[in-house]
N, C-alpha and C positions, 0 to 999 in steps of 0.2 A: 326543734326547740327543746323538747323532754330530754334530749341528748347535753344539751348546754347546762339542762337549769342542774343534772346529774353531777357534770363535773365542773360547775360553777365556771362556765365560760360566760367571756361579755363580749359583744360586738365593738363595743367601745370603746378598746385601744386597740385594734385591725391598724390603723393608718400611723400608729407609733415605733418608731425603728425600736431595735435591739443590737446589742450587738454580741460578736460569737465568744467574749469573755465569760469563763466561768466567777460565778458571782455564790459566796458563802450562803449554803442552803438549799441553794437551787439545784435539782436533779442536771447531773452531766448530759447534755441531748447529741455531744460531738459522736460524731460516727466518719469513717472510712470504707472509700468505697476505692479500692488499685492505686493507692498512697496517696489520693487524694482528699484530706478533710475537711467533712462540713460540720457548719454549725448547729448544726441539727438534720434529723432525717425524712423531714417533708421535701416535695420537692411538686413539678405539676409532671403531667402526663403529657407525652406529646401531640399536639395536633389539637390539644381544647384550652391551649392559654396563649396560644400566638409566640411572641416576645415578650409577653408582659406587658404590652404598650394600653390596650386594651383594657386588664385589669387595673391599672396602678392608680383610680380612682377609687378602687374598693379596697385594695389591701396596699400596704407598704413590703415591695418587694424586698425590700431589706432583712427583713424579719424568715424569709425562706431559704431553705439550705442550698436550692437551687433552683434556677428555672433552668427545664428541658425546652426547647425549643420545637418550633411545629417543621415539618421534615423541610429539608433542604436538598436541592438538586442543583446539576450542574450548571443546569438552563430550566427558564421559566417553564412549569408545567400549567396549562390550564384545569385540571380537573376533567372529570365525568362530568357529563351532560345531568340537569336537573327533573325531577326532583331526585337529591340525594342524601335528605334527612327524613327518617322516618321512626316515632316515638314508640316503642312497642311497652310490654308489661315487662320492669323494675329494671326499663333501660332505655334504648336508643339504640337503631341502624344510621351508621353513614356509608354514602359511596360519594366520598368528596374528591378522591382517587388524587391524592398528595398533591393537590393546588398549590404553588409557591411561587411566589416571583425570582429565585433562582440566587444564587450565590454571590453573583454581584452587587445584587440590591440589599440581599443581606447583609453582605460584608458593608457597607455603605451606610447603610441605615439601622440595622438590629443591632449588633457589634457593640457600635457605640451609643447608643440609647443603653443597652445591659451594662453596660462600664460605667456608669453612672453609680451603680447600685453597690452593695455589700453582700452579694451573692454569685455562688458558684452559677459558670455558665455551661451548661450543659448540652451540643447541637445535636440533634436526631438527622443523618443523611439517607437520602433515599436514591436508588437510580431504575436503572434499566440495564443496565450490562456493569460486568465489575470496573470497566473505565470509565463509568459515570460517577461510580462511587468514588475511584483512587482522583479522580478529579477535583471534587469536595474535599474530599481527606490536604489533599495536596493545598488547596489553596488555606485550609483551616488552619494548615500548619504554621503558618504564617503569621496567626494571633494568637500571642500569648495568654491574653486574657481567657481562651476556651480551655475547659479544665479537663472535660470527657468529651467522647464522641458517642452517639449513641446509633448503632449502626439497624438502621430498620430493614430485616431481612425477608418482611412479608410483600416487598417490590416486588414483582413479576417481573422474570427472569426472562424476559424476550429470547435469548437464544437456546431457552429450554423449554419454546412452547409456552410458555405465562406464565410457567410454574415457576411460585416465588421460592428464593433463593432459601427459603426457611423450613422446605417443606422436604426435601432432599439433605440426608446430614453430607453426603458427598458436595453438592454443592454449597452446603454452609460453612464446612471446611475448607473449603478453596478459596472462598470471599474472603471468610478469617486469617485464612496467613495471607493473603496477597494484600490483602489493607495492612497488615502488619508492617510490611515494607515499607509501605509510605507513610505511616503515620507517626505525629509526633509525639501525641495525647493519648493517653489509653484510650482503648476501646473497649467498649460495652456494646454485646451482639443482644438483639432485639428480639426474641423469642417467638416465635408465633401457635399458637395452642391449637393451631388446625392442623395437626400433624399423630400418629397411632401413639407414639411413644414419647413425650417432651425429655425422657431424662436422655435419649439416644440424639438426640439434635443439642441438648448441652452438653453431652459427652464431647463430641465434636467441636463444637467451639472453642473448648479446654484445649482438646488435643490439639488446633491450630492456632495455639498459643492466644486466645482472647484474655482482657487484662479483668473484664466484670458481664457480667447478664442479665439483663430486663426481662422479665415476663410480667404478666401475657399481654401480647397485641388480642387486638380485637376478636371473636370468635363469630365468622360468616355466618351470616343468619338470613332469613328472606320474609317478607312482608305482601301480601296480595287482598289489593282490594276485592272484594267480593260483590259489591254491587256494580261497580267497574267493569270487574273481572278482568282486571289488570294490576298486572306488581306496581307497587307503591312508589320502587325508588327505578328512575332509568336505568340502573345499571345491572336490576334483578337483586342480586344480592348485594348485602353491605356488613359490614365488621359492627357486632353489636358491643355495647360497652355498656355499664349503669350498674347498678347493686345486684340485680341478676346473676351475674357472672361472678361473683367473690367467691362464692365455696369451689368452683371450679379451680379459680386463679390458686388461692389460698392452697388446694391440693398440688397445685401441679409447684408452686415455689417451695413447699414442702418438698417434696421427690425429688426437685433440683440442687436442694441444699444439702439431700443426701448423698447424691449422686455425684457433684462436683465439688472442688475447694474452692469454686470463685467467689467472688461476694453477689451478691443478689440485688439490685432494685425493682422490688416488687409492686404491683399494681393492675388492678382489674375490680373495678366496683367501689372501692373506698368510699364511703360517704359520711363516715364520725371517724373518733379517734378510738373506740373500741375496733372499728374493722382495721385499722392502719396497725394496732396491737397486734392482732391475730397474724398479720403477716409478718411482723418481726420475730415472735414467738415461731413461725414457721420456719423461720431462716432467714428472712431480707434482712438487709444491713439499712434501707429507706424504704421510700416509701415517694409512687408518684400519683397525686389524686388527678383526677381525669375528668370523665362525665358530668361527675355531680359540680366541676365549675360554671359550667350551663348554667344548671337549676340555681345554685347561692354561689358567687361570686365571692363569698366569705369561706368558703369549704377549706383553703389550705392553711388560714389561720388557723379554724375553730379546728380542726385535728392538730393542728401543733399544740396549739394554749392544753385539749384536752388530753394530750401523751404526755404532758406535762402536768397535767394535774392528775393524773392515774399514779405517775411514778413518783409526785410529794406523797399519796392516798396510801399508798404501799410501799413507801420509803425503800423504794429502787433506786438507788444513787445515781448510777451509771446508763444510759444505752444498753451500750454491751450487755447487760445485764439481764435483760431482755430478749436479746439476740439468740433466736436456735434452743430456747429452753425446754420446748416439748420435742418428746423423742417417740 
């Protein structure tokens, strides 16, 4: 709340559309992510907004530059056995292990619920072998209305032993051009930040031709009851996410934005519109809030309304302008 009352946000118009016209006065929010443009550089994180279906009592998805989508697979995965949420210090462990009812129901039911809206649709694919993935990609291609792909590389790579395909730049290379073939829609590779070197795994992505790049996924954490004396979540470990992780993320999108020419949508901890700052000034060209939708259901407004009221406060005209300014 001391965040809002700072840069004079109100809850009060959340459920009021917008649209992506520039209107005299008003700070430019458009941004470019692989020749695709939104109307601003919020967007959610995959895997804590669903489809929006969810949220659209609390915000008007209208007003966001895009929804990412929670991962999609070829076929219905069930998830990891429970429990697989567990609440640590300035975050959260999941091992929800990419639950989705599969591409056909999406294609069916999400699709057309987001075409409703006045925002970029953005799908997160996940598989188990790379013909899981060119699977999705294949049927995705099919709808126009999908603007990116968001390709989540932290899947366990079944025929490398588990090791997901993010953790290896050799095997992130090969996913990267062999999706390239089949797909219609840029791709944006998923980064995963459990790996020695993050800018050697977007080096590789670049080189097999990727069109934009998300960091950070989750960073593997573990949790153990101690009067139990058993781990918390079934799966042992799970991908932590929450304010914890920002100066992590925040470094590692810096290094990547030195490293490559792609464009960046950043994300790992966001929880105001000063942290969603920090990582544009890092290099991202967006920005996708994540965990703290859990906690406030208001979180991707109140970071728009406040990158909007930073840049009337310091009459920064443009996005861009923003964009990569520390060196």
């Amino acid at each position: 709340m001391a965040e809002e009352r700072k840069l004079g946000i109100s809850r009060e118009n959340h459920t009021k559309s917008s649209s992506g016209e520039q209107k005299k006065g008003v700070p430019d929010l458009r941004t470019t992510i692989a020749g695709v443009e939104f109307k601003n550089p919020v967007m959610t994180a995959s895997g804590t907004f669903g489809s929006g279906m969810e949220y659209g009592e609390f915000v008007d998805l209208n007003r966001l530059g895009a929804v990412v989508t929670k991962g999609v697979a070829n076929v219905p995965w069930p998830g990891n056995p429970t429990p697989r949420v567990a609440e640590v210090y300035g975050g959260m462990l999941n091992a929800i292990g990419l639950q989705n009812p599969g591409i056909d129901v999406f294609m069916e039911r999400d699709i057309p619920f987001l075409k409703q809206y006045d925002t970029k649709i953005i799908v997160n694919v996940c598989g188990k072998s790379v013909q899981d993935y060119i699977d999705v990609v294949e049927r995705l291609s099919e709808e126009p209305a999908v603007a990116l792909l968001e390709i989540n590389v932290s899947c366990p790579n079944v025929k490398e032993g588990a090791i997901a395909f993010g953790q290896k730049a050799e095997a992130l290379y090969n996913i990267t051009s062999e999706l390239k073939k089949h797909a219609k829609q840029p791709i944006m590779m998923k980064l995963s930040p459990n790996v020695t070197d993050i800018t050697e795994m977007a080096r590789a992505a670049e080189a097999a031709g990727a069109d934009a790049l998300s960091l950070i996924n989750t960073i593997t954490g573990m949790k153990i009851d101690i009067y139990k004396r058993k781990f918390v979540l079934a799966n042992k470990t799970g991908g932590m996410s929450g304010p914890a992780i920002k100066p992590i993320a925040v470094r590692m999108v810096y290094q990547v934005a030195q490293a490559v020419k792609l464009p960046i949508l950043g994300m790992g901890g966001i929880a105001t519109a000063e942290d969603a700052i920090e990582f544009l000034m890092a290099g991202a060209s967006a920005v996708s809030v994540g965990a703290m939708n859990f906690v406030n259901p208001y979180a991707t407004v109140e970071v728009l309304e406040g990158i909007e009221a930073y840049m009337k406060k310091y009459q920064v005209e443009k996005l861009s302008d923003l964009i990569g300014v520390v060196e």
